[in-house]
C-alpha positions, -999 to 999 in steps of 0.1 A, spaced: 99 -167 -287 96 -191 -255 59 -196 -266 67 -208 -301 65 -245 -309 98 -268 -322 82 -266 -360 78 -228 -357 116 -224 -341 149 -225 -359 184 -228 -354 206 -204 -378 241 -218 -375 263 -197 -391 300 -206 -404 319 -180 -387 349 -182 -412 338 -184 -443 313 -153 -433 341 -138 -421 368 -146 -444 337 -134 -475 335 -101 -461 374 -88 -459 379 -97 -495 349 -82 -505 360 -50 -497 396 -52 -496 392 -64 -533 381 -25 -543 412 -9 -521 394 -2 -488 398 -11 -457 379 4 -433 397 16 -400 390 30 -367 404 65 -356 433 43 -342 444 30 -374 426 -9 -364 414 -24 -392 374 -33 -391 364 -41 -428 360 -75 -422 339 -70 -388 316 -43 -402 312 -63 -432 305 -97 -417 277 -80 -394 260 -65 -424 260 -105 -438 249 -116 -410 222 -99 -405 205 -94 -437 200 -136 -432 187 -130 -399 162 -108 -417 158 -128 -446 151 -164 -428 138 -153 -395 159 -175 -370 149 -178 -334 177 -194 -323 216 -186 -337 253 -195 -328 283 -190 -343 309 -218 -348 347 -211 -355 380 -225 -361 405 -224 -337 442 -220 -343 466 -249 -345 458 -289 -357 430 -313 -363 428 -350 -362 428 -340 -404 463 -333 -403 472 -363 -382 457 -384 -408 472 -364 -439 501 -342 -427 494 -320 -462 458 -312 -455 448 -275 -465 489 -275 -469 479 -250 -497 466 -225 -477 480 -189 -475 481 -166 -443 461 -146 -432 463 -113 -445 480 -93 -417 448 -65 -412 425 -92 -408 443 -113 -382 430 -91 -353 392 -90 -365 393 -128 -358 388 -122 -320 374 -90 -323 343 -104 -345 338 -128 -321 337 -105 -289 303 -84 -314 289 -117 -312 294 -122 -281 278 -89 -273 246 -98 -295 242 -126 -270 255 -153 -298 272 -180 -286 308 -187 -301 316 -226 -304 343 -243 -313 368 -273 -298 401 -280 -300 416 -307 -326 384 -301 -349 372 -278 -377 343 -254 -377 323 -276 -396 328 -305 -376 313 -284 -348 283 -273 -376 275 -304 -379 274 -318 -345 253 -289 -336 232 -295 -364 227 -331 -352 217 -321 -323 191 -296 -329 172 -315 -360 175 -350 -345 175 -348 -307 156 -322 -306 134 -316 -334 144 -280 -347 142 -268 -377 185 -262 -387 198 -236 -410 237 -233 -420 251 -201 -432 282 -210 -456 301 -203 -488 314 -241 -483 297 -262 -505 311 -292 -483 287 -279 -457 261 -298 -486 266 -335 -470 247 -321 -439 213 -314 -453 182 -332 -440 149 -333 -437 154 -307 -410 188 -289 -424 187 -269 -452 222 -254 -461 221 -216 -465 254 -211 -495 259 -175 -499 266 -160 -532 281 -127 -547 265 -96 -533 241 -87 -501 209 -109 -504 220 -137 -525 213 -168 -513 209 -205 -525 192 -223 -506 194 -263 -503 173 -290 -486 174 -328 -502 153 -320 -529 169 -291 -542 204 -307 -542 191 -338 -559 174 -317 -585 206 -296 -591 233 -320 -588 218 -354 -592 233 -364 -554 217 -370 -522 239 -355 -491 256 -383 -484 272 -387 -518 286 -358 -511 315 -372 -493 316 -403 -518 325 -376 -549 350 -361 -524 368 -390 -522 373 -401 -555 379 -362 -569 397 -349 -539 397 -314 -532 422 -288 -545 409 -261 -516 420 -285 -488 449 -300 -506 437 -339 -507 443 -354 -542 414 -384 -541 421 -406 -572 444 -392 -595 435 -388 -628 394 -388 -619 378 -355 -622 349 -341 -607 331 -357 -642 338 -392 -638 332 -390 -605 303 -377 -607 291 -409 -634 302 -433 -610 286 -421 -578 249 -417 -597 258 -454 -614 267 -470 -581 256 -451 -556 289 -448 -535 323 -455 -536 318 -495 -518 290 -500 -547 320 -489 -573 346 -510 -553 316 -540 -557 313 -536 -594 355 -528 -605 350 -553 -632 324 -531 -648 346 -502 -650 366 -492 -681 404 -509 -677 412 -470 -670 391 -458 -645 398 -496 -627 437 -493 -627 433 -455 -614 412 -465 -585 431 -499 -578 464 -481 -581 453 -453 -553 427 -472 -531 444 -459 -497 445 -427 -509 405 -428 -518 395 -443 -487 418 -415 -469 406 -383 -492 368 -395 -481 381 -398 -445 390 -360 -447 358 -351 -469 332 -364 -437 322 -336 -412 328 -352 -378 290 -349 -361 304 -363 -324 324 -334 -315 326 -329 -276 306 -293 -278 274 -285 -267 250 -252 -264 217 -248 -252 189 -235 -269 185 -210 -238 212 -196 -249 212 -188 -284 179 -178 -280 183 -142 -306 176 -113 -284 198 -85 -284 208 -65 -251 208 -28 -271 228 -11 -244 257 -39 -248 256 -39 -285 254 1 -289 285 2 -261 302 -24 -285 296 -6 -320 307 27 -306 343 10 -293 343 -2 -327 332 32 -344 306 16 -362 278 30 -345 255 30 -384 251 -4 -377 229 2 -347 204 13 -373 207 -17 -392 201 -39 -369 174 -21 -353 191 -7 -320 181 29 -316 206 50 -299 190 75 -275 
């Protein structure tokens, strides 16, 4: 892999959570949850490495890491004390798999990144800076999170996984323009005005993902609507004038922070697994058939 050019290299940066989160309600929608001899729960775990690794198959990374969220606040909730207010707990069986997903990573020699006061996307995105602009690679995100969508580039495609194994939708500039008539940028711009029920930020109330839509292709961004209020219907103007902090807070929360103080080498999310520490992991785990999977062979 060392002898391989930037252009034929590539980062897969994969979005721990939602992978994670994907693959316990996946199969603790049908009624099982799969469990060690102990009794420790491992759906989510067994699940997420059988995700993960039919796109390590499917897009052929050289490089990967894993980025995560930590427990406790971000500089989101300082801003808004509400934000992703909505949420529910975690169920209790899946709690555990948190660390214990990370320590498989860990033995497939993935990094685990994250930093205090910041979402895993915030460190997605830094990283993804990083990689495509300082250092030329070619950057792939592994997501359910449609937000992750204001990140693509020339060099970052966004990876959005959908129902099933093996179903993917892939989207670079062109395919996001095509499909939703918005460059990246834009993304945060419909954020704004819309909110977001998922993280529990109300944008303008009383404009819907339609209108919002209209305006941002019209004007190109919420200053070139704030520019042309006049034009607007008396409606739409008196919604936007009567919640203007609230916009220009709901974008705030929308943007993925890309200066977050994190860093990880390219050495070492170099993909190149260590069998004997990823067969001694899966057998702790009792999950020793996804040795095969992965293409460990246990002797």
């Amino acid at each position: 892999m060392s002898n391989e050019t930037k252009e034929q290299q590539s980062v897969l940066i994969v979005d721990g959570m939602a992978v994670l989160f994907r693959a316990y309600f996946a199969t603790a929608a049908g009624g099982y949850i799969r469990r060690t001899k102990d009794g420790l729960a491992t759906n989510a775990v067994y699940g997420f490495i059988r995700y993960f690794w039919d796109a390590v198959q499917t897009f052929n990374p050289t490089h990967v890491v894993c980025c995560w969220d930590l427990g406790g606040g971000t500089f989101r909730g300082e801003h808004y004390a509400a934000y992703k207010g909505n949420r529910p707990e975690a169920p209790e069986d899946l709690i555990p798999q948190f660390t214990m997903i990370q320590e498989v990573m860990e033995s497939l020699g993935i990094p685990n990144i994250s930093a205090p006061g910041y979402e895993a996307d915030d460190c997605i995105g830094t990283l993804s800076r990083l990689y495509s602009e300082d250092l030329g690679m070619n950057v792939m995100i592994l997501s359910g999170d449609h937000d992750l969508l204001q990140l693509v580039n020339d060099r970052t495609s966004v990876i959005i996984m959908k129902k099933g194994h093996g179903n993917y939708k892939v989207y670079t500039p062109d395919s996001l323009y095509e499909e939703k008539g918005l460059r990246p940028r834009q993304i945060i711009d419909m954020k704004g005005l819309m909110g977001d029920a998922s993280d529990n930020y109300p944008g303008v109330r009383g404009i819907g993902e339609k209108t919002a839509m209209k305006l941002v292709q019209e004007y190109e961004s919420i200053e070139g609507i704030l520019e042309h209020l006049d034009e607007l219907s008396p409606s739409i103007r008196k919604k936007i004038e009567n919640d203007m902090d609230m916009l220009h807070l709901s974008r705030k929360l929308a943007e993925i922070h890309l200066e977050v103080p994190v860093a990880c080498s390219l050495e070492s999310c170099v993909l190149s697994l260590d069998h004997h520490q990823v067969i001694a992991k899966f057998e702790e785990l009792e999950m020793k058939s996804l040795c095969s999977l992965i293409g460990v062979a246990i002797s």
